[in-house]
C-alpha positions as CSV (number, residue, x, y, z in Angstrom):
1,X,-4.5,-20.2,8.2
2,X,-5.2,-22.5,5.1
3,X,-9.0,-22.3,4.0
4,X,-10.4,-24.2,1.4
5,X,-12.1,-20.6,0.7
6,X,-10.9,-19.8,-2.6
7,X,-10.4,-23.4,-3.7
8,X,-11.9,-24.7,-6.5
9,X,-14.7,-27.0,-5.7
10,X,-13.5,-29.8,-7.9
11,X,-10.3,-29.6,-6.5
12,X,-11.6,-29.1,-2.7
13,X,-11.2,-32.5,-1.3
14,X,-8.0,-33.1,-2.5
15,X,-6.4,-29.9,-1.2
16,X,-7.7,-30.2,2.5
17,X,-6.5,-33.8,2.5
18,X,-2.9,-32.3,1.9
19,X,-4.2,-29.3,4.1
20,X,-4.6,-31.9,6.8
21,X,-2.2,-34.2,6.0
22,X,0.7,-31.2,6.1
23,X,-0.9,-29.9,9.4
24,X,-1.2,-33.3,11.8
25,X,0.4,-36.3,10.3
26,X,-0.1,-37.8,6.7
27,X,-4.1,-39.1,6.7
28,X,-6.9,-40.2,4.8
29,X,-9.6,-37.5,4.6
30,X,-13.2,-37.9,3.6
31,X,-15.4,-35.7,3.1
32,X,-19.4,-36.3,4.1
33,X,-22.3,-34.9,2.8
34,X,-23.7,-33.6,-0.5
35,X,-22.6,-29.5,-1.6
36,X,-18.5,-28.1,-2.0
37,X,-16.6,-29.2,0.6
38,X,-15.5,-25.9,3.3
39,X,-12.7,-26.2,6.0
40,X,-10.1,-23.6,7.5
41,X,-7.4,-25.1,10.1
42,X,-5.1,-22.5,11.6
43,X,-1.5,-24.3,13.1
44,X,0.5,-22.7,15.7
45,X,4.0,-23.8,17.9
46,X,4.1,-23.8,21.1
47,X,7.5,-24.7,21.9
48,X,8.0,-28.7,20.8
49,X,3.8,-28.6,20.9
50,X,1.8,-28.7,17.7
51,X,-1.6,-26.5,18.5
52,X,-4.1,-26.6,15.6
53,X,-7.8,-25.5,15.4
54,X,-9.9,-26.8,12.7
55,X,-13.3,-26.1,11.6
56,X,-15.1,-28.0,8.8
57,X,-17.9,-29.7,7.3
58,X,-18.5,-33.6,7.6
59,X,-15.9,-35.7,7.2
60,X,-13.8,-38.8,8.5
61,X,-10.1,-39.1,8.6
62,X,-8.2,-42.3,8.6
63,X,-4.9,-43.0,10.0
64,X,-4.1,-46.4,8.5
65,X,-1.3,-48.7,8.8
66,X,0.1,-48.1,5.3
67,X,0.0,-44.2,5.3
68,X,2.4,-45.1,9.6
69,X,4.5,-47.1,7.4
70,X,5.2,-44.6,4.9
71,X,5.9,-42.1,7.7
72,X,9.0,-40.5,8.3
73,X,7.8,-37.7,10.6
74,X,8.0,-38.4,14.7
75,X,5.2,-39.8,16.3
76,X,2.8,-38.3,18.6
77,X,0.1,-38.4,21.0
78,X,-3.0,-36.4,20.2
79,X,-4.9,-34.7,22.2
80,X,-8.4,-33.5,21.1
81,X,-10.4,-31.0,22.6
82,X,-13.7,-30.9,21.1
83,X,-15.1,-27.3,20.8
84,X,-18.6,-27.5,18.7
85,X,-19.9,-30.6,16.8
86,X,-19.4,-34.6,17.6
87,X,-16.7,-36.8,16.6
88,X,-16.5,-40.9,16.3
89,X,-13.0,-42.0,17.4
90,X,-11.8,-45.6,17.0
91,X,-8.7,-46.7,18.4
92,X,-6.9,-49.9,20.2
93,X,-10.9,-51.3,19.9
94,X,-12.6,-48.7,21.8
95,X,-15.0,-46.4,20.4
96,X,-15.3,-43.3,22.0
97,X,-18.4,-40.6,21.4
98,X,-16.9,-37.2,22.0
99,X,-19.2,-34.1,22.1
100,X,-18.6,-30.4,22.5
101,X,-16.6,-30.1,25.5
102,X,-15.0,-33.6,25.6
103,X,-11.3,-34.1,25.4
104,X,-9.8,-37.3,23.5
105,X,-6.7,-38.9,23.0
106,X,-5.1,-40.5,20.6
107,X,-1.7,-42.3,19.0
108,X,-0.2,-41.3,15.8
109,X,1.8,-44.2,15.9
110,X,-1.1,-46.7,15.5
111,X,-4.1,-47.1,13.4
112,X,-7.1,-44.7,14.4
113,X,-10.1,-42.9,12.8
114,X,-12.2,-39.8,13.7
115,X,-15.6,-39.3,12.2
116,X,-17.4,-35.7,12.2
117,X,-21.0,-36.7,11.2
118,X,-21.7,-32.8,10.9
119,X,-20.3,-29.2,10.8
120,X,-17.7,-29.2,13.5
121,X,-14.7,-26.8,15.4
122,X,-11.4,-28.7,17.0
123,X,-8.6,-27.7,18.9
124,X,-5.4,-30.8,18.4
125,X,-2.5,-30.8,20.3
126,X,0.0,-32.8,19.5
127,X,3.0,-34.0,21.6
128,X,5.9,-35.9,21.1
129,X,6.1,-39.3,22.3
130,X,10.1,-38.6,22.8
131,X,9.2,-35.9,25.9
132,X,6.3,-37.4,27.5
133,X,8.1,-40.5,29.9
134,X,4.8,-42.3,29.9
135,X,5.1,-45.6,28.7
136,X,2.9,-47.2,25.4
137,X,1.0,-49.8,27.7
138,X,-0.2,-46.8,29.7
139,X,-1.0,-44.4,26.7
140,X,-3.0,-47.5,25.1
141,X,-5.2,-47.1,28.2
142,X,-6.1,-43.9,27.7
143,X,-6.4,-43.6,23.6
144,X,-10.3,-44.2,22.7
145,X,-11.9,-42.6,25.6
146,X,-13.7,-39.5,25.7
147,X,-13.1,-37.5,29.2
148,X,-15.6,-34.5,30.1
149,X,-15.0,-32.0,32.4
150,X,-17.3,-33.8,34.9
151,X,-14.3,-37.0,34.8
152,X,-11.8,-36.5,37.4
153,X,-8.9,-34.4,36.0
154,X,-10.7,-33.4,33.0
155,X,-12.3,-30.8,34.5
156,X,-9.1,-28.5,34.7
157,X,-7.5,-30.0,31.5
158,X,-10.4,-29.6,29.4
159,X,-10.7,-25.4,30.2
160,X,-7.1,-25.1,30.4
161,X,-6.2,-26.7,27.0
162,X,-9.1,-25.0,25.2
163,X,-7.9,-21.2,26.4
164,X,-4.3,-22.3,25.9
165,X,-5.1,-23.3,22.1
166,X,-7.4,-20.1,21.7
167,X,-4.3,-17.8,22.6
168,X,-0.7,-20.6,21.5
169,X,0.6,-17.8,19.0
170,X,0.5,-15.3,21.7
171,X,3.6,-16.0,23.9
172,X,6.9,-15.4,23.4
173,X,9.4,-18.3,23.1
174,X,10.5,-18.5,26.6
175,X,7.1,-18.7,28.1
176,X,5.9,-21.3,25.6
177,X,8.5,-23.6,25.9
178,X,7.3,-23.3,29.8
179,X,3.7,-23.9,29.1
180,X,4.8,-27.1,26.7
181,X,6.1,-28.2,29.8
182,X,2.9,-27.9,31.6
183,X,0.9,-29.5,28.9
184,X,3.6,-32.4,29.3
185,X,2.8,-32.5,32.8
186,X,-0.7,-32.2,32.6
187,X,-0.8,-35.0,30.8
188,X,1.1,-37.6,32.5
189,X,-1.0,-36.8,35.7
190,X,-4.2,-37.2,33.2
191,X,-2.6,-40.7,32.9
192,X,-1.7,-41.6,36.0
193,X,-5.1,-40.8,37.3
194,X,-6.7,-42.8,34.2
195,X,-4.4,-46.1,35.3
196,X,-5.0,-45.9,39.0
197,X,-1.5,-48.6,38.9
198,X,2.0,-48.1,39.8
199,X,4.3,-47.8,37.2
200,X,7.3,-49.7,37.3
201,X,8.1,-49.5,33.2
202,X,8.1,-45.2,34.4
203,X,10.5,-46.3,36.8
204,X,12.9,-47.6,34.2
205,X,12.2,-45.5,31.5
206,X,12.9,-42.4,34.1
207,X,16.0,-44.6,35.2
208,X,16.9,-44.9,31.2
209,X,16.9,-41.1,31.1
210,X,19.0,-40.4,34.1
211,X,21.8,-42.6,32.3
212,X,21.8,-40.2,29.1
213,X,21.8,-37.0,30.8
214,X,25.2,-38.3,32.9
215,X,26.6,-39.7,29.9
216,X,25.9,-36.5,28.1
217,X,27.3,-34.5,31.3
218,X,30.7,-36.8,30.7
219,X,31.0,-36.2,27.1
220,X,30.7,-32.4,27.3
221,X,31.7,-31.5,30.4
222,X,34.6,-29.7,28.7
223,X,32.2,-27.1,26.6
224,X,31.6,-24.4,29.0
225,X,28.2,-23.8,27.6
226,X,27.1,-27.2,28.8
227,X,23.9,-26.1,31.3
228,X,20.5,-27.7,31.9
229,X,19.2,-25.8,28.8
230,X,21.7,-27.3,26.4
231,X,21.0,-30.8,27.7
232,X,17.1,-30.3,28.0
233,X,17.6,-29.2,23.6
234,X,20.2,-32.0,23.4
235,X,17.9,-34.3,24.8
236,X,14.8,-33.2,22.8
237,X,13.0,-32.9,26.8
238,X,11.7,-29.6,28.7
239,X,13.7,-28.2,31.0
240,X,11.1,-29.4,33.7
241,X,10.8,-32.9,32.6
242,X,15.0,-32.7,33.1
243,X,14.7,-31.3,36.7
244,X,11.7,-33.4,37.5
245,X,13.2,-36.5,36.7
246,X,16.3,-35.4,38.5
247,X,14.8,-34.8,41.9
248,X,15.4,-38.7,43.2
249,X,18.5,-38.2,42.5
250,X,19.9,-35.8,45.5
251,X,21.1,-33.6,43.2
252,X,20.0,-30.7,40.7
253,X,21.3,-30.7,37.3
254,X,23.3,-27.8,37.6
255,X,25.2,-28.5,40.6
256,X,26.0,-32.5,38.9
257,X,27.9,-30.7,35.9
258,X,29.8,-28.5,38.7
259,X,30.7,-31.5,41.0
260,X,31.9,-33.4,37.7
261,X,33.8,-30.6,36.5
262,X,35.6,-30.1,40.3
263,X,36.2,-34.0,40.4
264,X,37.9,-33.9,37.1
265,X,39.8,-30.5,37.8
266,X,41.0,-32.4,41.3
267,X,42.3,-35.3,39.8
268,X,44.4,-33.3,37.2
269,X,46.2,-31.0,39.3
270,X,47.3,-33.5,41.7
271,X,49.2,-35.6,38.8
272,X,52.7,-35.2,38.9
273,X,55.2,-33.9,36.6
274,X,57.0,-31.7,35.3
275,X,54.8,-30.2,32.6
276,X,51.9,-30.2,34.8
277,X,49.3,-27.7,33.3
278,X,48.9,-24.7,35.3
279,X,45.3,-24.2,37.2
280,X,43.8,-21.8,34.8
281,X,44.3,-24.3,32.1
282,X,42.9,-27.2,33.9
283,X,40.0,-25.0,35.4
284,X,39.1,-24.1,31.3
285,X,39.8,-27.4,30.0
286,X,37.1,-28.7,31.9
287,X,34.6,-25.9,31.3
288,X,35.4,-23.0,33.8
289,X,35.4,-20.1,32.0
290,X,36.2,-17.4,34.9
291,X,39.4,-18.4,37.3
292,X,38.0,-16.7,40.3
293,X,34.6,-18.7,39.8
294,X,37.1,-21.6,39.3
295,X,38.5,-20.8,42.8
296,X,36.0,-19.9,44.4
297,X,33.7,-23.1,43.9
298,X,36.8,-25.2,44.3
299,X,37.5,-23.7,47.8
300,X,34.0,-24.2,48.6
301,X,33.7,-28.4,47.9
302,X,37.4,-29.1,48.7
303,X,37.6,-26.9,51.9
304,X,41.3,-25.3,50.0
305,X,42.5,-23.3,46.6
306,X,43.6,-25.6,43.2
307,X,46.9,-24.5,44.6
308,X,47.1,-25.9,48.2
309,X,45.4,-28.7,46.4
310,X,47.9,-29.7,44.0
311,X,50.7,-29.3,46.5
312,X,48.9,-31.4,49.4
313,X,48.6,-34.0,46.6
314,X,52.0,-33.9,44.7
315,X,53.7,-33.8,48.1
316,X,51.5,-37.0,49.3
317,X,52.5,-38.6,46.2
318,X,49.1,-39.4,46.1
319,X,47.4,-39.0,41.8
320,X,43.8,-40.0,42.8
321,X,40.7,-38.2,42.9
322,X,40.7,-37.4,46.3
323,X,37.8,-37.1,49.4
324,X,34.1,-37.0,48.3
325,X,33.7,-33.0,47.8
326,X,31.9,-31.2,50.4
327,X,27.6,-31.3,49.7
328,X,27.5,-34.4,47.6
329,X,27.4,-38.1,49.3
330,X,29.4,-40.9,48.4
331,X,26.2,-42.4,46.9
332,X,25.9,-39.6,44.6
333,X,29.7,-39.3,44.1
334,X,29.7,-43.0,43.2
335,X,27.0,-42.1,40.3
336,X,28.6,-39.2,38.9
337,X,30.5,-40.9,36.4
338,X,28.5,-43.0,33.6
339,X,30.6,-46.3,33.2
340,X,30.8,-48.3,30.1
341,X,29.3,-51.5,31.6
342,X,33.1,-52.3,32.9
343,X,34.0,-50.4,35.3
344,X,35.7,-47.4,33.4
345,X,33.9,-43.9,33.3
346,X,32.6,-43.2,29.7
347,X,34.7,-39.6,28.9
């Protein structure tokens, strides 16, 4: 926690402005009111999350166009649950009155101001843009606008946040990366319900994201470490954004990186020569660590062993990929390898 306790009162202003500053994103504070300035924030992680609680005396903070520009930190949505006090927020031309209770949002990636006309106690979470697959128009509809628990959705979001923030440094890494996915979640449905439209700009940014997890798949399909996880932390997403975004697809995440893998093991053994590599190679040069698993899965989608394989294919004289493995269809099949825009799978 950083407190302004033992602070100097000369020096007060200017230390919780860096306090701040450090703690959300680089800001203008000012401080209200006659007497020494007193604040404490208290910052916690919660897996990609930012949770802080702040409680202080009057004061207004700016975020203005010059302090964006100078920004080399990420940007984020805010998300402001108000737990004593009021608060003036200002953003995208609305004005929104938020009192004890209310929830607000807001973009660190355009201007905005927050006035505390008195003593006051915040929880902020902030969430990278990057892992939210809302798009700006959408967020813009939301930002300004206070939401009580007697609006819609509020009234779980609002309770929900305000014990999650009370309790963020609590949970082991696992189980907050999990809740930051909920949060994630929570939010887009706040949206959603805030919009009341179709999205088709989701559509395509959902669409966008697809593309770089199969291109990702394809570029490391070799590494035998290469697992939901590792693209999730590749990808700078939550594990359940990946899966959620996956589900039009016909396919989990996991089982795409095996069908790739098998495609890629099927068209090596059945080339022909005579320094073919044998099937233990081929099985670990394209991420199978364990040659019975190899076998095993192989078997299962091509209906015979690597073995019988390359023989049915060397003695048909036939070097191409072979039938659509069993459990994927040729839809899926026919998306399983990103191309470059030309016709040739990006490797």
């Amino acid at each position: 926690m950083v407190t302004t306790a033992s602070v100097p009162d000369r020096d007060k202003a200017a230390y919780w402005n860096d306090a701040v500053s450090r703690a959300l994103v680089p800001m203008a504070v000012v401080p209200q009111g006659d007497g020494p300035f007193d604040g404490r924030i208290a910052t916690d992680r919660l897996g990609y999350l930012r949770v802080s609680t702040m409680e202080a005396d009057a004061k207004r903070i700016s975020r203005t166009p010059r302090l964006i520009a100078r920004s080399s930190e990420e940007a984020f949505v805010g998300i402001g649950v108000q737990v004593s006090g009021t608060a003036t927020v200002i953003q995208d031309g609305r004005r929104a009155e938020v009192g004890a209770g209310d929830l607000v949002v807001y973009d660190t990636a355009r201007p905005y101001s927050i006035s505390y006309p008195q003593r006051f106690a915040t929880h902020v979470f902030q969430l990278p843009r990057r892992v939210l697959g809302v798009v700006e128009a959408d967020i813009r509809q939301v930002t300004g606008t206070a939401i009580g628990t007697a609006d819609g959705f509020g009234s779980m979001l609002v309770p929900f946040l305000a014990a999650l923030a009370a309790s963020a440094h609590a949970y082991p890494p696992a189980v907050a990366d999990r809740l930051a996915g909920n949060v994630v979640d929570l939010f887009s449905t706040l949206v959603a319900e805030r919009t009341g439209r179709p999205t088709p700009e989701a559509d395509t940014a959902r669409a966008h994201l697809v593309l770089r997890v199969r291109k990702h798949i394809n570029q490391h399909l070799g590494d035998p470490d290469l697992s939901p996880e590792s693209i999730a932390r590749a990808l700078r997403i939550s594990i359940r954004h990946l899966h959620r975004v996956f589900e039009a697809e016909g396919i989990t995440v996991g089982r795409l990186i095996q069908h790739r893998r098998l495609e890629e093991c099927g068209r090596e053994l059945a080339r022909r020569g005579r320094r073919a590599p044998t099937v233990s190679v081929v099985a670990q040069r394209w991420g199978f660590v364990s040659p019975a698993h190899f076998s095993r899965a192989f078997r299962a989608v091509y209906g015979v062993s690597p073995r019988e394989w390359r023989s049915l294919r060397v003695a048909d004289g036939d070097g191409g990929p072979g039938p659509v493995p069993r459990g994927i269809s040729g839809q899926q099949a026919g998306r399983s390898r990103t191309t470059d825009g030309k016709g040739s799978p990006i490797t």
